[in-house]
Phi, psi and omega in degrees: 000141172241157195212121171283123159246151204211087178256037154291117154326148173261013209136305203089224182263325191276336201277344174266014151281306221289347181272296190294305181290337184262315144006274181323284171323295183296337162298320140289358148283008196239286185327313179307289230261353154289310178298328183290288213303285160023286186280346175287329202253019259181293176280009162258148194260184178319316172313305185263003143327265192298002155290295162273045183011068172233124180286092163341315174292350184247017183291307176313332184295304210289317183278353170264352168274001154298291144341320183267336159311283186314319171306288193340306249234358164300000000 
């Protein structure tokens, strides 16, 4: 019978720190760029909502696919 042991690493420890910090990075970059947009559409009044046929119920929807662009495009 033969029997493999294979005690090649997978990364180690820094490289699964260096996965849990762009982890980290990316969640606050998903956060900024929720709240910017966020505060952006937030600070328009009905009017001009609706001047971009944009639904107040659909601010939130918007500002997390704008978050989810901004990661992509890191």
């Amino acid at each position: 019978m033969t029997y493999f042991n294979d005690t090649r690493r997978s990364g180690g420890v820094s490289t699964v720190f260096a996965r849990f910090v762009a982890g980290i990075r990316e969640g606050l970059a998903y956060r900024r760029a929720y709240n910017a947009t966020r505060a952006e559409l937030d600070g328009l009044s009905a009017r001009e909502l609706d001047d971009l046929g944009i639904s107040p119920a659909k601010i939130d929807e918007i500002a997390h696919s704008a978050a989810q662009e901004a990661v992509a495009r890191r």
